[in-house]
BAVEX-820262 format. One record per residue (C-alpha): x, y, z; residue in three letters. Coordinates in pm, whole numbers. Layout:
<atom><X>X</X><Y>Y</Y><Z>Z</Z><nulo>ala</nulo></atom>
...
//
This chain:
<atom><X>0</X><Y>0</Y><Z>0</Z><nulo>unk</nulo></atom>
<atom><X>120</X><Y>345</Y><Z>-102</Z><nulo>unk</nulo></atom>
<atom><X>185</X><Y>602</Y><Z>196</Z><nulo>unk</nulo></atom>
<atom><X>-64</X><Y>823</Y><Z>6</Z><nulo>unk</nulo></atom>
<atom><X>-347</X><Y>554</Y><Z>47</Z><nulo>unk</nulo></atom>
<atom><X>-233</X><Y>434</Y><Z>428</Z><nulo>unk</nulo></atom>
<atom><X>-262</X><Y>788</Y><Z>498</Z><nulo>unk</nulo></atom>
<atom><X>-634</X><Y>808</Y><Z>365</Z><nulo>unk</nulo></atom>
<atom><X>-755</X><Y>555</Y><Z>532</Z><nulo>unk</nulo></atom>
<atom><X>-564</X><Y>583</Y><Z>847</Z><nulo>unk</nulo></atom>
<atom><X>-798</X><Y>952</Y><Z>802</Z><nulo>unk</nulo></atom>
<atom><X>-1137</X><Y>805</Y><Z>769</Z><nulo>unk</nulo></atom>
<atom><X>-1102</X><Y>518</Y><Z>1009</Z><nulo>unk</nulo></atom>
<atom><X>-1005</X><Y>812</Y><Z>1255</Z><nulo>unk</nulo></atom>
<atom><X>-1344</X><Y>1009</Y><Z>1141</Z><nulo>unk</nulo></atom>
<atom><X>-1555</X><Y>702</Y><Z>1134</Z><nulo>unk</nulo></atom>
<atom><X>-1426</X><Y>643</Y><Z>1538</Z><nulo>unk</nulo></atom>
<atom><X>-1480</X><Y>972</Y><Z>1621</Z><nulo>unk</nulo></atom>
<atom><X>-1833</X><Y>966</Y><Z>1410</Z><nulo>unk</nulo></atom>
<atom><X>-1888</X><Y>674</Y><Z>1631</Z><nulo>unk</nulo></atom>
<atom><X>-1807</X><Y>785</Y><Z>1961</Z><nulo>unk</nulo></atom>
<atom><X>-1992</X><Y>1132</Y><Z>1923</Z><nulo>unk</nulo></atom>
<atom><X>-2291</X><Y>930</Y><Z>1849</Z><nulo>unk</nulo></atom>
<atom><X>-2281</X><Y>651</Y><Z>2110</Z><nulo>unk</nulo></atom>
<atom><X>-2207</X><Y>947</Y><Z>2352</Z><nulo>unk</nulo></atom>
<atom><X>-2495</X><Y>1114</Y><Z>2224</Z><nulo>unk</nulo></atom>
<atom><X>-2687</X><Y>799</Y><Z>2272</Z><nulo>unk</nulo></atom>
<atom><X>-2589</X><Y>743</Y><Z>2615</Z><nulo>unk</nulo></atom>
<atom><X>-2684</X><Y>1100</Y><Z>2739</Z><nulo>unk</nulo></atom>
<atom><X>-3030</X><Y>1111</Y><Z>2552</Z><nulo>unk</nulo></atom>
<atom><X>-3144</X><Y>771</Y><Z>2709</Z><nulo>unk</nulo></atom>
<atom><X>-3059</X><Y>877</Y><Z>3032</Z><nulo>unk</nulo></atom>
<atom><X>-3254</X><Y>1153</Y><Z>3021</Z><nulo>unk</nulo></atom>
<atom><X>-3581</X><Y>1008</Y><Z>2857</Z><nulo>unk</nulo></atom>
<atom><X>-3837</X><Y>925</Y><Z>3131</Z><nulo>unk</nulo></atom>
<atom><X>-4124</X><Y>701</Y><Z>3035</Z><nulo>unk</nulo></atom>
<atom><X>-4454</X><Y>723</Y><Z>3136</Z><nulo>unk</nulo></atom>
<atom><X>-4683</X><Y>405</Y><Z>3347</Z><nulo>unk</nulo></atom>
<atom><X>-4987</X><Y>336</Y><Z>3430</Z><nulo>unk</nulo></atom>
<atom><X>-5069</X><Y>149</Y><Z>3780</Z><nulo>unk</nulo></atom>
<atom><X>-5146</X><Y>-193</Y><Z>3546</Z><nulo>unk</nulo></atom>
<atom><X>-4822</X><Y>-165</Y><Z>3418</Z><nulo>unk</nulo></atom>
<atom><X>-4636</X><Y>-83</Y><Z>3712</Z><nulo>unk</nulo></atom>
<atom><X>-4809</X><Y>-375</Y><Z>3893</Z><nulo>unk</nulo></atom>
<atom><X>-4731</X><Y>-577</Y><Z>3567</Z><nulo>unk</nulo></atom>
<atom><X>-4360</X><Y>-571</Y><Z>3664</Z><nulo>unk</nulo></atom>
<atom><X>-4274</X><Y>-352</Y><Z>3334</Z><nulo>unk</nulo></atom>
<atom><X>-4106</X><Y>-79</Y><Z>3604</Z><nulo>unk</nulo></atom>
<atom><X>-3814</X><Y>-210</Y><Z>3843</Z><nulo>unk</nulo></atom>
<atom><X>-3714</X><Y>-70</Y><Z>4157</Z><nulo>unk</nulo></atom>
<atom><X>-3486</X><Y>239</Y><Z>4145</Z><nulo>unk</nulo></atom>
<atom><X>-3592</X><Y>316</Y><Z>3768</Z><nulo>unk</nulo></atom>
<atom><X>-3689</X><Y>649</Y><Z>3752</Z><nulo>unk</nulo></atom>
<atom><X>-4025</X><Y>694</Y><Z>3535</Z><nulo>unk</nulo></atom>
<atom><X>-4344</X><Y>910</Y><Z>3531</Z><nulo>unk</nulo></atom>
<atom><X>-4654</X><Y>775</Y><Z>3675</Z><nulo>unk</nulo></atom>
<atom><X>-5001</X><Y>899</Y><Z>3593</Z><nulo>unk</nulo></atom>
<atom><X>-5358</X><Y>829</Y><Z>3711</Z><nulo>unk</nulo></atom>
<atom><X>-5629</X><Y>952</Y><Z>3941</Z><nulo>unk</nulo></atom>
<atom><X>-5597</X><Y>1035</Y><Z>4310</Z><nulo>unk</nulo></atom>
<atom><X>-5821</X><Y>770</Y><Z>4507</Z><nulo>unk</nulo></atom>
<atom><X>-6101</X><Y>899</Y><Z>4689</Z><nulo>unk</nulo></atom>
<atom><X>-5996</X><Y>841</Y><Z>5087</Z><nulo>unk</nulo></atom>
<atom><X>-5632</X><Y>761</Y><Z>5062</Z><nulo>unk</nulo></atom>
<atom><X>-5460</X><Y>1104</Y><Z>5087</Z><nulo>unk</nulo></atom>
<atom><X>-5252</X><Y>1088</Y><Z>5421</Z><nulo>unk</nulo></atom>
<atom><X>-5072</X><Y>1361</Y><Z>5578</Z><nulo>unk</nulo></atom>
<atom><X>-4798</X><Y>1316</Y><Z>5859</Z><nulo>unk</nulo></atom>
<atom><X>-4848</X><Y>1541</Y><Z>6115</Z><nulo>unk</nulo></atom>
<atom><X>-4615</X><Y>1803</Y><Z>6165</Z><nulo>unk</nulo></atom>
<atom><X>-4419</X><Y>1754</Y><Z>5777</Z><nulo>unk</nulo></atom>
<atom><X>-4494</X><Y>1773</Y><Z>5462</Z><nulo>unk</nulo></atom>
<atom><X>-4476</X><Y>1404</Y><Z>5392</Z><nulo>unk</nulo></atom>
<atom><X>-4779</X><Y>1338</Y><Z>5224</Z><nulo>unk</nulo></atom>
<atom><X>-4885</X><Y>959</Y><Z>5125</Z><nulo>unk</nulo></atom>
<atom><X>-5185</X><Y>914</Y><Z>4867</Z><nulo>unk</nulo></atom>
<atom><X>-5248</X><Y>642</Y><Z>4615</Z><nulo>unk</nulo></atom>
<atom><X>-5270</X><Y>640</Y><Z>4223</Z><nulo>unk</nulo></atom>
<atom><X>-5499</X><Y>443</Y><Z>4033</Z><nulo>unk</nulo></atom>
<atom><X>-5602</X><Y>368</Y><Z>3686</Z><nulo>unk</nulo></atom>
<atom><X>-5917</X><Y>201</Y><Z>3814</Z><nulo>unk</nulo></atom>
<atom><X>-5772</X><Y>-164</Y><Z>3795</Z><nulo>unk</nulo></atom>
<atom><X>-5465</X><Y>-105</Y><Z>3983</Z><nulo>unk</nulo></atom>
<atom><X>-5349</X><Y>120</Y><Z>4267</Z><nulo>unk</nulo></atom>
<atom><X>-5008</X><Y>183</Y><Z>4309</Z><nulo>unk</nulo></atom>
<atom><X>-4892</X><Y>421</Y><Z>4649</Z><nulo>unk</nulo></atom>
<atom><X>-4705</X><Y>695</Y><Z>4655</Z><nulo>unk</nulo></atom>
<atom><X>-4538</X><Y>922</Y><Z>4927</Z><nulo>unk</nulo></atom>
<atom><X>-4397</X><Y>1244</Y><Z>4826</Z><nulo>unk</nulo></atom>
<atom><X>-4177</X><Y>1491</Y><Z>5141</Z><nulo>unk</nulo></atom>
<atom><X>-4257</X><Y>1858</Y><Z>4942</Z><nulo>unk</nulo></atom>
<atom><X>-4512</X><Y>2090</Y><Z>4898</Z><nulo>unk</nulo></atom>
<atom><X>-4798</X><Y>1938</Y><Z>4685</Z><nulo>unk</nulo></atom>
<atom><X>-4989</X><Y>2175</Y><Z>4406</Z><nulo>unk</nulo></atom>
<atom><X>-5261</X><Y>2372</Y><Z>4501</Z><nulo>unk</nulo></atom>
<atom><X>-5488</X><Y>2201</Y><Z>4314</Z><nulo>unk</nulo></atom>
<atom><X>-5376</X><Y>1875</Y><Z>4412</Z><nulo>unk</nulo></atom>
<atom><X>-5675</X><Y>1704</Y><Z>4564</Z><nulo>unk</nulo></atom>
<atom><X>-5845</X><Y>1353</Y><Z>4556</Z><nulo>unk</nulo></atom>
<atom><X>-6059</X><Y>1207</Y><Z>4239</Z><nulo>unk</nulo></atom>
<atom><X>-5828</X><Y>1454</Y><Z>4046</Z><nulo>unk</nulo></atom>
<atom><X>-5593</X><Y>1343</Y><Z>3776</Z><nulo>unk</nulo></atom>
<atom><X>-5186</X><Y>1368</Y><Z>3857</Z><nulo>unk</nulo></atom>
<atom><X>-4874</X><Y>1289</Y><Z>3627</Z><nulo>unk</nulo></atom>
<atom><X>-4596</X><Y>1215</Y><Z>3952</Z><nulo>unk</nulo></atom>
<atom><X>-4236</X><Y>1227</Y><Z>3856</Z><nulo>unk</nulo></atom>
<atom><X>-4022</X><Y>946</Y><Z>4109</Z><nulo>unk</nulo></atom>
<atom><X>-3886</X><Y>553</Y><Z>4106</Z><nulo>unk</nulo></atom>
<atom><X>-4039</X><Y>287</Y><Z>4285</Z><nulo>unk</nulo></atom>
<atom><X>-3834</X><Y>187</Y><Z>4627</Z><nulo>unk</nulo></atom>
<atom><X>-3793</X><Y>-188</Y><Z>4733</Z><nulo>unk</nulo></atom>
<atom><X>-4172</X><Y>-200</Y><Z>4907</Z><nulo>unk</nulo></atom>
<atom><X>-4321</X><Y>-84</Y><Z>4578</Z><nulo>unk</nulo></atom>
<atom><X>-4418</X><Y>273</Y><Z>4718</Z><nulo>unk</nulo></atom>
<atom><X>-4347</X><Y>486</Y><Z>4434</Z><nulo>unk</nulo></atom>
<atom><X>-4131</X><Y>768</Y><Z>4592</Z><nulo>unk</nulo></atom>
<atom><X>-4200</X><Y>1110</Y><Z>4388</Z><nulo>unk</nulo></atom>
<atom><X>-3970</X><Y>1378</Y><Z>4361</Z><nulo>unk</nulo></atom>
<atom><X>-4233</X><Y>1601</Y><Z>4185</Z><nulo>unk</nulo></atom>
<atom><X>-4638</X><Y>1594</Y><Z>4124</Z><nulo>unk</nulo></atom>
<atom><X>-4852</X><Y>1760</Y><Z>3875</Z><nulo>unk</nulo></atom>
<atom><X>-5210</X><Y>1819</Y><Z>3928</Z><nulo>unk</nulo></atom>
<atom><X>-5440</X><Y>1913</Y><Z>3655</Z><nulo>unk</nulo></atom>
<atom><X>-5522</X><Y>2265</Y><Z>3621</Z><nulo>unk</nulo></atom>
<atom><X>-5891</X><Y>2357</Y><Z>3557</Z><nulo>unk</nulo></atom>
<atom><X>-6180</X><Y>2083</Y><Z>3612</Z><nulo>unk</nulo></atom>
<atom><X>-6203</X><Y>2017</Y><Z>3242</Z><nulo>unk</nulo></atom>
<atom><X>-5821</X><Y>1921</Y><Z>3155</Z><nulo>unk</nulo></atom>
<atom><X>-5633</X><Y>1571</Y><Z>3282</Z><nulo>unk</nulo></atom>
<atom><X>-5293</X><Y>1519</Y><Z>3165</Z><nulo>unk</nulo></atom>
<atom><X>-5325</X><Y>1368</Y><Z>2827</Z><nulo>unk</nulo></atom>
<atom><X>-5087</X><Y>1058</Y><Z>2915</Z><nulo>unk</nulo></atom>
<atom><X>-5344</X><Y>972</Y><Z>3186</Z><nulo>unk</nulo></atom>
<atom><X>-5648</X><Y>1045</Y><Z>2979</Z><nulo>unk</nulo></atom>
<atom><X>-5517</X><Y>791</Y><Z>2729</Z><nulo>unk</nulo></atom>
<atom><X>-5400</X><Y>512</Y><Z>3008</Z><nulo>unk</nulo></atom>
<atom><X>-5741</X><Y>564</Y><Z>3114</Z><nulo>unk</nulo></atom>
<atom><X>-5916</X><Y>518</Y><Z>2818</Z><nulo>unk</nulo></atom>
<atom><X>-5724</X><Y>180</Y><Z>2691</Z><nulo>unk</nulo></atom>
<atom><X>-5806</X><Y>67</Y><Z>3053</Z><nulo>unk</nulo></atom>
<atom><X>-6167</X><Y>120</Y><Z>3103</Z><nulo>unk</nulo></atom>
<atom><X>-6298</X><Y>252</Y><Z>2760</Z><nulo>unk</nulo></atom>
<atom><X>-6358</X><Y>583</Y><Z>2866</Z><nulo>unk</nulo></atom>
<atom><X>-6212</X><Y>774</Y><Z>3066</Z><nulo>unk</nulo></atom>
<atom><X>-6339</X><Y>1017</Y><Z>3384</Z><nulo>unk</nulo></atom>
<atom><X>-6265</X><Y>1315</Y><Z>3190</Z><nulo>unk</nulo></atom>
<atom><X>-6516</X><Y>1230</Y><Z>2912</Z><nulo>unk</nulo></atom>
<atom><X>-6806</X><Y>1148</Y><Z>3136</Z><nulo>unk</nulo></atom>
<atom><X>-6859</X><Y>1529</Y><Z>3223</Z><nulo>unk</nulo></atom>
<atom><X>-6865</X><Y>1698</Y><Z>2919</Z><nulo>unk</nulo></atom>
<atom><X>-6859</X><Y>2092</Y><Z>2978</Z><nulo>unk</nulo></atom>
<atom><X>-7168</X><Y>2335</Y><Z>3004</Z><nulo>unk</nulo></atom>
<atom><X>-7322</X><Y>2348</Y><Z>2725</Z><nulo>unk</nulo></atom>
<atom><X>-7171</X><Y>2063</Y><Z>2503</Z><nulo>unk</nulo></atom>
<atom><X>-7405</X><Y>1862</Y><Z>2300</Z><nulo>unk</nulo></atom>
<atom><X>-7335</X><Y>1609</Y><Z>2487</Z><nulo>unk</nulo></atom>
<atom><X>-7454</X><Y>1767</Y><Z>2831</Z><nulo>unk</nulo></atom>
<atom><X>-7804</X><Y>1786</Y><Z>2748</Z><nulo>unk</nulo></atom>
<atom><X>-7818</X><Y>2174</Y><Z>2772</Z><nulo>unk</nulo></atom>
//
């Protein structure tokens, strides 16, 4: 091989490594910082392990928001109406956090299978619910909570 050729292709194995490492890199970071979402069937289906950071959306059970007294430890459960999964959270919760209401809760799942949350969202006006759980809810029961009250004055309310 002629030094003329060696050099070429010692030049694009050198780009095609450094193509290659830039991109795995790349890869690396952007899966680390994807966070899926789960329903409570799912997360009882064993699709989540412990220590796996994920979103997990549903309603707020009627009854099960706890409150230690004294902190802001808070301990409620989340349920897509076949499963129920719990979840304690240590910060402030929204102001419109309350129960029968739709959240999207940020966390991993410890050892016990209490999700641990590092953030909650609550839905924002009675008419919205975060669209992942308005879809979990509808492939688990048909239709979901947020299309059995149609607003004031839909066709569909009778007024």
């Amino acid at each position: 091989m002629t030094p003329t050729r060696r050099r070429r292709l010692i030049l694009v194995l050198g780009i095609l490594a450094g193509v290659s490492i830039a991109g795995a890199l790349a890869l690396n970071a952007f899966r680390r910082d994807v966070t899926f979402f789960f329903d409570p069937t799912q997360v009882a289906q064993g699709q989540v392990k412990p220590g796996q950071a994920f979103r997990l959306g549903g309603m707020v059970k009627e009854g099960s928001f706890t409150r230690q007294p004294g902190s802001l430890e808070a301990h409620f459960v989340v349920t897509d109406f076949a499963h129920e999964v719990t979840v304690s959270y240590a910060q402030v919760l929204p102001d419109l956090f309350r129960e029968g209401a739709g959240v999207v809760a940020h966390g991993h799942l410890d050892r016990s299978g209490t999700f641990v949350a590092d953030e909650v969202l609550a839905k924002h006006d009675e008419k919205y619910m975060p669209p992942e759980v308005a879809r979990s809810l509808k492939r688990r029961h048909g239709e979901s909570r947020a299309d059995t009250n149609p607003p004031a004055g839909s066709p569909a309310s009778g007024s």
